[in-house]
C-alpha positions, 0 to 999 in steps of 0.5 A: 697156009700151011696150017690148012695143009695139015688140017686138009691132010688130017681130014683126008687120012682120018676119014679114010681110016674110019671109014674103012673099019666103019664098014659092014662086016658079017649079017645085017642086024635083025630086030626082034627075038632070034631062034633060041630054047628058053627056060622059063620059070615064075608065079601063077594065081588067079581065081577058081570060076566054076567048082563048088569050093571057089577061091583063089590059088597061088603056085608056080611053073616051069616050061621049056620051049623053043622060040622060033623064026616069026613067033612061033614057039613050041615046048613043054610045061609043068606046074603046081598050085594049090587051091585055097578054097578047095584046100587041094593042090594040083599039079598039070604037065603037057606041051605048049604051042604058040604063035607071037602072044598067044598059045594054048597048052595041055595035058595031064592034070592031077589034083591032091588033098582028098582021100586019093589023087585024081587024074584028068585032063586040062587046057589052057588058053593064054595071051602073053604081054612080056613076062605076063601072061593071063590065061583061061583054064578048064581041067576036068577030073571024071573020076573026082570025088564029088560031082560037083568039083570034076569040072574046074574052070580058072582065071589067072595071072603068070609072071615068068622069067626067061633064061636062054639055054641054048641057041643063036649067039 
């Protein structure tokens, strides 16, 4: 009997104890990627479609950007690759814009290895699976040495890395 005393006891002291500190203190948990500026990084390649001298290239980029609320995400890129088939390397800088998997970036493009750099524009056109993206890119250099390379069209692959900068804790 007396045993049954102390066990009803333990029961009635233990569960008072936890469940006062078992209580929810602060906001609720929230699934899913919080407010924050990311720096990502990672490796490109992909194949040349539309330009005489199609091929392959492999290269790298690097963007900023800030994910917010709802899967929205703004920021800035840069990258550089090099063309095996046309043996020249390009460099694009611009902003990029999205929305959960999907984004379009722009601007800038320059395209070295001739007898001098050339500048255009290019696009781009992304769906993004984790740290994967495969995009579609058309760059178009107006002034280009020969007609039949100022448009480039490309399909790729872009395995990038987040590290978070600054943001929510």
């Amino acid at each position: 009997m007396r045993l049954r005393a102390w066990i009803g006891l333990g029961v009635v002291v233990g569960t008072a104890l936890v469940g006062r500190e078992a209580r929810a203190e602060g906001e609720p948990f929230e699934l899913g990627a919080q407010p924050a500026w990311y720096l990502l990084g990672g490796v490109t390649s992909g194949a040349t479609m539309l330009a005489t001298n199609r091929g392959g290239y492999v290269g790298g980029e690097l963007s900023l950007a800030r994910l917010g609320r709802g899967g929205r995400f703004v920021g800035l890129y840069g990258d550089g690759y090099y063309d095996i088939g046309a043996k020249r390397t390009y460099a694009t800088l611009g902003p990029e814009i999205g929305y959960k998997f999907v984004g379009i970036d722009g601007g800038v493009a320059t395209r070295f290895g001739a007898s001098r750099v050339e500048w255009g524009g290019t696009g781009r056109v992304f769906v993004t699976i984790g740290v994967l993206a495969i995009y579609a890119r058309y760059a178009y250099f107006g002034e280009s040495l020969g007609r039949d390379n100022d448009n480039v069209l490309q399909v790729g692959a872009l395995v990038k890395l987040p590290v978070k900068v600054w943001g929510i804790e």
